[in-house]
C-alpha positions in Angstrom: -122.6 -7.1 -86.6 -120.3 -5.1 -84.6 -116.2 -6.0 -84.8 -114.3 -5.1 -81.7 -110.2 -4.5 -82.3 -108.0 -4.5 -78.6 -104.4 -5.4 -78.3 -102.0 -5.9 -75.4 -98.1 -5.2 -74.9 -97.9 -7.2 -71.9 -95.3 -9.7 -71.7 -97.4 -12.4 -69.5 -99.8 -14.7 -71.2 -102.1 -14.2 -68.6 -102.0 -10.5 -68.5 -102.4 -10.2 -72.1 -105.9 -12.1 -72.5 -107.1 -10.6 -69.4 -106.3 -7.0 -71.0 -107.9 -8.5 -74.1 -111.2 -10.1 -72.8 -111.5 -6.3 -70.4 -111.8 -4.8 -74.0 -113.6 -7.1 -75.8 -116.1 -8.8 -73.2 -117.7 -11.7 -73.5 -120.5 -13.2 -76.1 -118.9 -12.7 -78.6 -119.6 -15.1 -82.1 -116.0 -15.7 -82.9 -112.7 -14.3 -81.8 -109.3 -13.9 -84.2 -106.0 -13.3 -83.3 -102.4 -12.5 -84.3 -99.6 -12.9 -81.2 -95.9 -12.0 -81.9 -93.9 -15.1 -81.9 -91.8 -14.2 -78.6 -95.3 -16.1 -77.0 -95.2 -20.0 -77.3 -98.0 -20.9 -79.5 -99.7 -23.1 -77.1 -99.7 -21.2 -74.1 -101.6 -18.1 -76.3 -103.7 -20.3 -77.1 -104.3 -21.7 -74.1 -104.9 -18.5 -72.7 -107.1 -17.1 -75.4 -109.6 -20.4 -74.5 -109.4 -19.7 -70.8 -110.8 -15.6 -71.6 -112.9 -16.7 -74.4 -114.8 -19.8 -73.3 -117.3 -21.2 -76.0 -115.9 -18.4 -79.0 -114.1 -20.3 -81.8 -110.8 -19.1 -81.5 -108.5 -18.3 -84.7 -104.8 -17.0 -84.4 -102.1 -16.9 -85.8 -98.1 -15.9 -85.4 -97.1 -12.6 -86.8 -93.8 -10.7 -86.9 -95.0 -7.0 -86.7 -98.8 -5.7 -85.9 -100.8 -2.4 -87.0 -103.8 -2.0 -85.4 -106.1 1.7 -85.0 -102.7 2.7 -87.3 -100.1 2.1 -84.5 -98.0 0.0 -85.3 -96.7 -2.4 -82.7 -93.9 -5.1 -81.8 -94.0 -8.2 -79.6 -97.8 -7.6 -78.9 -100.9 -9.7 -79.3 -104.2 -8.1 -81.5 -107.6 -9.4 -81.3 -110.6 -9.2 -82.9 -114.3 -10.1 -81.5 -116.9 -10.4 -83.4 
């Protein structure tokens, strides 16, 4: 099983899971995610289901993000798997 890791700083929803889904691709079994709260739940999600057609989506709100040790602010990290 391989586990992908991407994240995006961008402050559009659209621009942000486009970025994602360039890193991550598509097939993928199952896709989990944690967005800075600055993004309106729904419209992440939203977007996330638009990149990710067919993955089961998880995600979640977070107030500060480490991923590949960097730690990050107002951002959105995803994992596919």
């Amino acid at each position: 099983m391989t586990i992908k890791t991407a994240y995006s700083l961008k402050d559009s929803i659209d621009d942000l899971w486009a970025e994602l889904y360039d890193v991550l691709g598509d097939g993928l079994k199952t896709v989990i995610y944690f967005g800075s709260a600055k993004f309106n739940s729904n419209d992440l999600a939203a977007g996330m289901e638009k990149a990710f057609k067919g993955a089961p989506l998880f995600g979640c709100t977070t107030a500060g993000d480490v991923v590949s040790g960097k730690m990050l602010k107002q951002s959105v990290i995803a994992m596919g798997i």
